[in-house]
C-alpha atoms as a printed R data frame, in Angstrom:
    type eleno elety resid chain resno       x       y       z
1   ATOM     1    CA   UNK     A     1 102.424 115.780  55.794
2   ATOM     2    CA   UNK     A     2 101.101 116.493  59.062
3   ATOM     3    CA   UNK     A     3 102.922 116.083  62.874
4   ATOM     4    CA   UNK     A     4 102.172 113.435  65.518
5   ATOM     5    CA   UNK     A     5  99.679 115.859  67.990
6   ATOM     6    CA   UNK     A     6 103.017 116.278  70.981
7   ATOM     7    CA   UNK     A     7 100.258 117.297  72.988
8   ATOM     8    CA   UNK     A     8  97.527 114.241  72.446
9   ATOM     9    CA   UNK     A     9 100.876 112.108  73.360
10  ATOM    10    CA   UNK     A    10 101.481 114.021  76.270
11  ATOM    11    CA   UNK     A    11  97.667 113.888  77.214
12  ATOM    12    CA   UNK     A    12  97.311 110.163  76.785
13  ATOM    13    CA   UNK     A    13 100.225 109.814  79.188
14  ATOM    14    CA   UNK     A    14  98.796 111.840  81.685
15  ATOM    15    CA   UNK     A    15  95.233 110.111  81.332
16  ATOM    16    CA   UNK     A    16  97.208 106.905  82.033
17  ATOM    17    CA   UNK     A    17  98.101 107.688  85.121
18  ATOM    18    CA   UNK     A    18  94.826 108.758  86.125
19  ATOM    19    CA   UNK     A    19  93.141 105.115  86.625
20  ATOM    20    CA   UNK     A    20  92.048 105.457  90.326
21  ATOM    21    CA   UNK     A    21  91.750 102.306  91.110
22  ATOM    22    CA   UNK     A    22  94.993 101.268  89.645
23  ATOM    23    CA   UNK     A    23  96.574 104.522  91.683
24  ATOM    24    CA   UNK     A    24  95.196 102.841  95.014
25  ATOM    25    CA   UNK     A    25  96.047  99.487  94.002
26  ATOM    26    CA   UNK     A    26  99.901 100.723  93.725
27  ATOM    27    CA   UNK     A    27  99.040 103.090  97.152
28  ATOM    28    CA   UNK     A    28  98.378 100.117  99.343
29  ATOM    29    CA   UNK     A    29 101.169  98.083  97.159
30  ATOM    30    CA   UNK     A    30 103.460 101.391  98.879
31  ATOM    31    CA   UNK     A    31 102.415 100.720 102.173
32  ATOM    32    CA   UNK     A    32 103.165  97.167 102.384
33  ATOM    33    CA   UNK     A    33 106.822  98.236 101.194
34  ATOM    34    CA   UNK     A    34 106.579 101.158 103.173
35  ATOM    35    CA   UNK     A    35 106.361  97.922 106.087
36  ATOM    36    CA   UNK     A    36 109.178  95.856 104.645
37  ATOM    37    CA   UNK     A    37 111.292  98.264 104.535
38  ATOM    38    CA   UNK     A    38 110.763  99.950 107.741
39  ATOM    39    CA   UNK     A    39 111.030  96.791 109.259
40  ATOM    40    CA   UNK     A    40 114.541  95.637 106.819
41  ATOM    41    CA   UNK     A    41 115.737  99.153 108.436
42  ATOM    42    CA   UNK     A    42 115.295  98.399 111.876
43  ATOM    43    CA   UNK     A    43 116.760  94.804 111.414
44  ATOM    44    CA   UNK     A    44 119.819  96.096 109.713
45  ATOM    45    CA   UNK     A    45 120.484  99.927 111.034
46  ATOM    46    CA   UNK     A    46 118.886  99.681 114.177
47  ATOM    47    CA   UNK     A    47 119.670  95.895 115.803
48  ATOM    48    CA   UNK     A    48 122.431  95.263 113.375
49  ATOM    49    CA   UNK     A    49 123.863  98.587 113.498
50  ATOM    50    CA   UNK     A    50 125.014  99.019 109.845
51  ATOM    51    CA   UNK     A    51 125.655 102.733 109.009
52  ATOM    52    CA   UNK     A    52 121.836 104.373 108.316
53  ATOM    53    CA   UNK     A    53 122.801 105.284 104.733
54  ATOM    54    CA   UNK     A    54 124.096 101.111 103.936
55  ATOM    55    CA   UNK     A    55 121.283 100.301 106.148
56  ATOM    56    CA   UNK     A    56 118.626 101.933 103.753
57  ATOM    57    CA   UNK     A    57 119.973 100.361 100.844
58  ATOM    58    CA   UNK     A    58 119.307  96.985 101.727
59  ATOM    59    CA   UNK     A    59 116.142  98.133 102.779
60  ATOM    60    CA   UNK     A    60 115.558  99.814  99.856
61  ATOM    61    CA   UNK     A    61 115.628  96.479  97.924
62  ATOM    62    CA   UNK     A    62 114.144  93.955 100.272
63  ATOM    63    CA   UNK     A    63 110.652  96.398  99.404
64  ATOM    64    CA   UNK     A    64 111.081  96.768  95.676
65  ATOM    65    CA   UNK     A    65 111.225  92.917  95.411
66  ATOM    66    CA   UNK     A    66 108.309  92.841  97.532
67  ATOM    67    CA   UNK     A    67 106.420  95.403  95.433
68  ATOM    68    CA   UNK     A    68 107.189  94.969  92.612
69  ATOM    69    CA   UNK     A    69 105.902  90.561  92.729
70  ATOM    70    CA   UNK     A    70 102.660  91.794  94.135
71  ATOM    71    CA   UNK     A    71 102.235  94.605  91.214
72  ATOM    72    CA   UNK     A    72 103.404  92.180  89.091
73  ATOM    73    CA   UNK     A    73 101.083  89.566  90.112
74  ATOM    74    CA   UNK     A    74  97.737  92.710  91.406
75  ATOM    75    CA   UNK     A    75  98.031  95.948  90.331
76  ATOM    76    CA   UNK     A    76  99.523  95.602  86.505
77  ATOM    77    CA   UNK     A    77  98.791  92.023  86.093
78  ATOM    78    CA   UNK     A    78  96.904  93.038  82.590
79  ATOM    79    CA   UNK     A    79 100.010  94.329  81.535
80  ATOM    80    CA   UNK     A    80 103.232  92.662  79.681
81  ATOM    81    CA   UNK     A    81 104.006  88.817  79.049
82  ATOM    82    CA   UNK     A    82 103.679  86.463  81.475
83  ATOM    83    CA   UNK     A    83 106.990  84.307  80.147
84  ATOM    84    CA   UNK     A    84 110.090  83.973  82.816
85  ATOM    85    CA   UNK     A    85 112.190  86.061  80.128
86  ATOM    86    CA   UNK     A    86 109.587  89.174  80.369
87  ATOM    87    CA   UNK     A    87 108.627  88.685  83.682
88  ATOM    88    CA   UNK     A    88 112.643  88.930  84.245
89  ATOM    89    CA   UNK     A    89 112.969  92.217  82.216
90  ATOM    90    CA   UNK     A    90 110.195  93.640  84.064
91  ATOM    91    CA   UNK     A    91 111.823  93.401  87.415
92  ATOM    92    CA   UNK     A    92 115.283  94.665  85.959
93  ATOM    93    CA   UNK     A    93 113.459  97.383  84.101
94  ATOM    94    CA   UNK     A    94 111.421  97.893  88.167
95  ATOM    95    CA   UNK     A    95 114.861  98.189  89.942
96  ATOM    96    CA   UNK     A    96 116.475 100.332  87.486
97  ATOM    97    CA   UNK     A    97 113.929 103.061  87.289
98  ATOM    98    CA   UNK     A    98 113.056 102.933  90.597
99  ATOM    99    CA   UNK     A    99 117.022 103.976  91.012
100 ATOM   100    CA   UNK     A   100 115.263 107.860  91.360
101 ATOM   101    CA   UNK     A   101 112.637 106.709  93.966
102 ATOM   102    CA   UNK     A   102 115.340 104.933  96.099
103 ATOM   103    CA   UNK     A   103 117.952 108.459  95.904
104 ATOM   104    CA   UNK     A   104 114.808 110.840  96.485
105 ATOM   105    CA   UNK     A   105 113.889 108.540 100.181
106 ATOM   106    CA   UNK     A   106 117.429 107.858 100.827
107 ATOM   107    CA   UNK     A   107 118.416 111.838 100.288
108 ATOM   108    CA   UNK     A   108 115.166 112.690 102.693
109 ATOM   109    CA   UNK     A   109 116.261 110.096 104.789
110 ATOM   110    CA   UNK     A   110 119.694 111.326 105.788
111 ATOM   111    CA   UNK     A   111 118.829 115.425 105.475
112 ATOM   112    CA   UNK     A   112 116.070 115.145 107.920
113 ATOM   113    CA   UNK     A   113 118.306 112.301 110.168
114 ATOM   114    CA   UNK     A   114 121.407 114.056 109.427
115 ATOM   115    CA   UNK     A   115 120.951 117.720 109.522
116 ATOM   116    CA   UNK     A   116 117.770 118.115 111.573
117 ATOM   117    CA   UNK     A   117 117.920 115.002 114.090
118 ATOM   118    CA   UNK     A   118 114.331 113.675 112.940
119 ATOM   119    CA   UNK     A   119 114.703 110.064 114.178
120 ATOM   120    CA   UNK     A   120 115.291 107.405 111.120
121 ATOM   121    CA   UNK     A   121 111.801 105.637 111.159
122 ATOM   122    CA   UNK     A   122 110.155 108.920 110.846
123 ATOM   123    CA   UNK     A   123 112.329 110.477 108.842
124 ATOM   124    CA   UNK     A   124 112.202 107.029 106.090
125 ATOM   125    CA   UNK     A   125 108.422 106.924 106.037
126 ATOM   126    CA   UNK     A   126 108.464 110.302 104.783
127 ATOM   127    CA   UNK     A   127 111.497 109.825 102.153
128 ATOM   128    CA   UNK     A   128 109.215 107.055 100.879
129 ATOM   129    CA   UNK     A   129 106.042 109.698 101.034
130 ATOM   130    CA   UNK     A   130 108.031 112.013  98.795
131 ATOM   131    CA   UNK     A   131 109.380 109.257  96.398
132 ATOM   132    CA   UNK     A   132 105.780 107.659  95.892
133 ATOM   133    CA   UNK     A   133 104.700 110.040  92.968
134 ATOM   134    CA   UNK     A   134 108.285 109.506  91.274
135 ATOM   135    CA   UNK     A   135 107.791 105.555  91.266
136 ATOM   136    CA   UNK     A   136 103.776 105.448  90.136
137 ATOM   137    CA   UNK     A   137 104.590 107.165  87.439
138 ATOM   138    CA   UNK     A   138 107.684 105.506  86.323
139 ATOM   139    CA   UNK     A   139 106.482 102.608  86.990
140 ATOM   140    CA   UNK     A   140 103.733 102.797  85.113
141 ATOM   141    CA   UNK     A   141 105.175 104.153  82.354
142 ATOM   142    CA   UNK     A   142 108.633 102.646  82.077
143 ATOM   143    CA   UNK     A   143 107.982  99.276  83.812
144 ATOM   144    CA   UNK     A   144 104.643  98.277  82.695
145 ATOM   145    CA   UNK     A   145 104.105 100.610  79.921
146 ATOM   146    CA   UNK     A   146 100.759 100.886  80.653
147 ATOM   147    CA   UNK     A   147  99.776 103.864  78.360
148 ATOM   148    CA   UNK     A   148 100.222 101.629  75.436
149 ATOM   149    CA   UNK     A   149  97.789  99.183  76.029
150 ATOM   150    CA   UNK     A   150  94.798 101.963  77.279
C-alpha cells in the first residue's frame, strides 16, 4: 500500500500560492486596506483619541471587511459558493484566520510606537508590511482554499 507523496502535497501548496497575478490582485487588495485602515486609525486614535492599541483594533476590522468583499467579489471570485450561507462562512473563516495578521501589525505597531517612538502612521503601515505574507497565504489557503480547485 503506498503513502500520499507529503512532499507533492506540500509542493502543490506552495505552487498555489505562486499565481502572480492573483498575488498582485491581493497586493493592491492590501493597499486599499492598508488606506482604510490608516485612515479608521487616524479617525479613532488620532481625532478621537482612543488608546493606540483599542484604536488599531477597530481599525483592524473596518479593513478586513473592506478586503475581504473586494477579494471576495476580484481576486478569489473563482473560488467557493456564491450562496449567502458560504459567502457568510467565508468572511467568518477571513476574520478568524486573519486573527495572526491583525496580532503580527498590532505587535509592530506598539514595539516600534511604544519602545522606539516611531510615530503610529509609520509605524502601522509597516505592521501591515510585515503581516501581508501571513494573510496571502492564509487566506488563500484557509479562506478560499484555493489549492483545491488548481
Amino acid at each position: 500500500m503506498s503513502q500520499p507523496d507529503e512532499r507533492g502535497t506540500l509542493w502543490n501548496l506552495v505552487q498555489s500560492l505562486l499565481s502572480g497575478v492573483r498575488f498582485g490582485q491581493f497586493l493592491s487588495v492590501g493597499i486599499v486596506g492598508l488606506l482604510f485602515d490608516n485612515a479608521a486609525l487616524f479617525v479613532l486614535h488620532g481625532l478621537l483619541e482612543i488608546p493606540l492599541w483599542l484604536a488599531k483594533v477597530g481599525s483592524a476590522e473596518t479593513a478586513i471587511v473592506v478586503m475581504f468583499l473586494v477579494n471576495e467579489n476580484w481576486t478569489f471570485s473563482r473560488w467557493g459558493e456564491s450562496s449567502p450561507g458560504e459567502l457568510l462562512k467565508r468572511f467568518l473563516k477571513s476574520n478568524l484566520v486573519r486573527v495572526g495578521g491583525v496580532a503580527i501589525a498590532w505587535t509592530v505597531l506598539l514595539v516600534l510606537n511604544g519602545e522606539f517612538g516611531v510615530w503610529y502612521p509609520i509605524a502601522n503601515n509597516l505592521g501591515i508590511g510585515v503581516a501581508f505574507l501571513f494573510n496571502y497565504a492564509s487566506e488563500s489557503l484557509v479562506t478560499w482554499r484555493v489549492h483545491e480547485n488548481e
